[in-house]
C-alpha positions as CSV (number, residue, x, y, z in Angstrom):
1,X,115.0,132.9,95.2
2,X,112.4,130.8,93.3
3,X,111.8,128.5,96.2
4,X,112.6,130.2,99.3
5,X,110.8,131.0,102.6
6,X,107.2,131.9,103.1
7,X,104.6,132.4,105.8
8,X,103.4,128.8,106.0
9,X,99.7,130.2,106.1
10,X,100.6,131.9,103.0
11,X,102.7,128.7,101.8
12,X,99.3,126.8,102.3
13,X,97.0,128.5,100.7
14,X,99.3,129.0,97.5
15,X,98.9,125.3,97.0
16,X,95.4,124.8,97.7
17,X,95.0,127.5,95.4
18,X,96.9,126.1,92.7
19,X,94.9,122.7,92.7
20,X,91.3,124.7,92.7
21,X,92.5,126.2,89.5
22,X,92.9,122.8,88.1
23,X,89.6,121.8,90.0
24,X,87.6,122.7,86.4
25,X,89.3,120.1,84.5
26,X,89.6,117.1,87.5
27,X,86.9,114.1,87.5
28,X,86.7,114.7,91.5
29,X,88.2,117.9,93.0
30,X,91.1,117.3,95.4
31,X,92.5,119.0,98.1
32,X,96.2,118.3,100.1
33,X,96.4,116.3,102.7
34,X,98.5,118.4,106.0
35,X,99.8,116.4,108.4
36,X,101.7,118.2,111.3
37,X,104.4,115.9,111.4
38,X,106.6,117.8,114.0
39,X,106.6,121.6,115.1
40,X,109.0,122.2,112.4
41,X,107.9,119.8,109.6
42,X,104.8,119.2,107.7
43,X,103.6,116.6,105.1
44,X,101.5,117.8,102.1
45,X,100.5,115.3,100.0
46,X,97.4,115.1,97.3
47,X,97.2,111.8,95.8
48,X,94.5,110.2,92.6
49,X,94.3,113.3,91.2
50,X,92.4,112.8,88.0
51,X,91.5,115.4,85.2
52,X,91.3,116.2,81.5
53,X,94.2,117.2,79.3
54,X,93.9,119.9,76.4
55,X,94.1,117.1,74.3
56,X,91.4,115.4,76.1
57,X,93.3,112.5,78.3
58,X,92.6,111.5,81.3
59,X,96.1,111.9,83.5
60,X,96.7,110.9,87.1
61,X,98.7,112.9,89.1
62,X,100.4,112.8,92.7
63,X,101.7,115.3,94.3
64,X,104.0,114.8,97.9
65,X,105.8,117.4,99.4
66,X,107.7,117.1,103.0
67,X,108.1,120.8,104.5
68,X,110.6,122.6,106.9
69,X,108.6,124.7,109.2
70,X,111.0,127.9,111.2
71,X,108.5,128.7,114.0
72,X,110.9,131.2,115.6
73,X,108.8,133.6,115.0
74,X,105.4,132.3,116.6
75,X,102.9,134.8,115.0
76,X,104.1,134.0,111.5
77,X,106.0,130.7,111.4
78,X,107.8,130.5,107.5
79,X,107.7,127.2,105.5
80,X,109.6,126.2,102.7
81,X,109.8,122.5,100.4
82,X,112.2,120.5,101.8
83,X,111.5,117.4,99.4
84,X,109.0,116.7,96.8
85,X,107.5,114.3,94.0
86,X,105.7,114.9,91.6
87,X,104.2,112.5,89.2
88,X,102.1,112.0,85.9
89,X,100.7,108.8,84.2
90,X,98.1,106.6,82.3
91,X,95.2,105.5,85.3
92,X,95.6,101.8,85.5
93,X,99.6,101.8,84.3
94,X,100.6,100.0,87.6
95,X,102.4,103.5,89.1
96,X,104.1,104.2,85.6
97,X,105.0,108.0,85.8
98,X,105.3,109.8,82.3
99,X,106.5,112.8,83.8
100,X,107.5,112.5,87.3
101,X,109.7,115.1,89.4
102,X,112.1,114.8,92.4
103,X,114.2,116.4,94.6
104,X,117.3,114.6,95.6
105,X,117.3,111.3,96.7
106,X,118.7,109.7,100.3
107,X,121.4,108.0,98.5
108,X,121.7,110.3,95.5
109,X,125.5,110.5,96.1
110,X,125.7,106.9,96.9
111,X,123.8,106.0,93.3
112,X,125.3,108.6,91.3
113,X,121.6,110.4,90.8
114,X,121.2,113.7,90.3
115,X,119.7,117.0,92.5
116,X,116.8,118.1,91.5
117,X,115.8,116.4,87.8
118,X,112.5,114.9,86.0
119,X,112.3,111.9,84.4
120,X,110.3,111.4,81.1
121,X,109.0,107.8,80.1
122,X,107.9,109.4,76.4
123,X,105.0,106.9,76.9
124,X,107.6,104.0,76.6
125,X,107.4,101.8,79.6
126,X,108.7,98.3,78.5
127,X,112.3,99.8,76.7
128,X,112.9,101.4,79.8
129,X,113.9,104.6,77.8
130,X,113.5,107.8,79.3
131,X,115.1,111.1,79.6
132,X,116.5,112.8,82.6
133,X,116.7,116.6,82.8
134,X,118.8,118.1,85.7
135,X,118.1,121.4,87.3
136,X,119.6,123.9,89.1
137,X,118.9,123.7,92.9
138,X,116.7,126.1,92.7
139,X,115.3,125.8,89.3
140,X,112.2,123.0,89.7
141,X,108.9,123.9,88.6
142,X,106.2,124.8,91.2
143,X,103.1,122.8,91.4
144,X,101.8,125.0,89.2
145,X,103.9,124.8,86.5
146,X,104.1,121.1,86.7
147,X,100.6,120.8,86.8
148,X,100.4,123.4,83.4
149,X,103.0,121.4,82.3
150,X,101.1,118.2,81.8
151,X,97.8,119.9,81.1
152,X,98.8,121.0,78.0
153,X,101.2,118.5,76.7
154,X,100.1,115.3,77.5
């Protein structure tokens, strides 16, 4: 399973990992903010995120994750995403995701939205055009592969 359960101090330091990988091609280097929301969920989020393309833009990314903490096991507590964003665009576009990731929404059922999908503006804001891609419930990209994802294609 892609994106089962891990020891959270593992599950932690995976991500932190992931972004100092990216910390060679960011204006400043960023690291998650974890708050301790409850004893058996966590926020990670890492916001302004602001580095170099291969093809030399300058992207802005956002990253939010909410996380479901099993502490039944008190030396090594597991962690897994629970719910997540992730989102790509211009600086200065007004909050205007390229690429931009979700798990399901609240009212997903309600609205008619998908599961897990991605939504891509193809650098079209004012049409309103955009493609949705559904996946799997347990086939979204890592942080990692969303973050190699725009890296080398935008």
């Amino acid at each position: 399973m892609k994106h089962g359960w891990n020891s959270l101090k593992n599950y932690l330091h995976i991500h932190e990992k992931v972004l100092d990988q990216y910390s060679k091609f960011m204006q400043f280097p960023k690291t998650y903010v974890i708050e301790k929301v409850t004893d058996n969920y966590y926020s990670l989020v890492c916001t302004g995120i602001h580095f170099n393309t291969v093809r030399g833009q300058v992207i802005r990314v956002d990253i939010s994750k909410d996380v479901d903490i099993d502490a039944t096991i008190k030396k090594r507590p597991q962690a897994r995403t629970a719910r997540y964003s992730y989102c790509a665009s211009k600086p200065g576009s007004d909050g205007w995701c390229i690429i931009r990731y979700d798990s399901p929404h609240a009212d997903a059922e309600k609205k008619g939205v998908p599961a897990h999908h991605k939504h891509h503006h193809r650098h079209d804001f004012r049409s309103g055009r955009k493609s949705i891609k559904i996946f799997d419930c347990d086939d979204w990209p890592h942080v990692s592969e969303f973050l190699s994802e725009v890296y080398n294609t935008l």
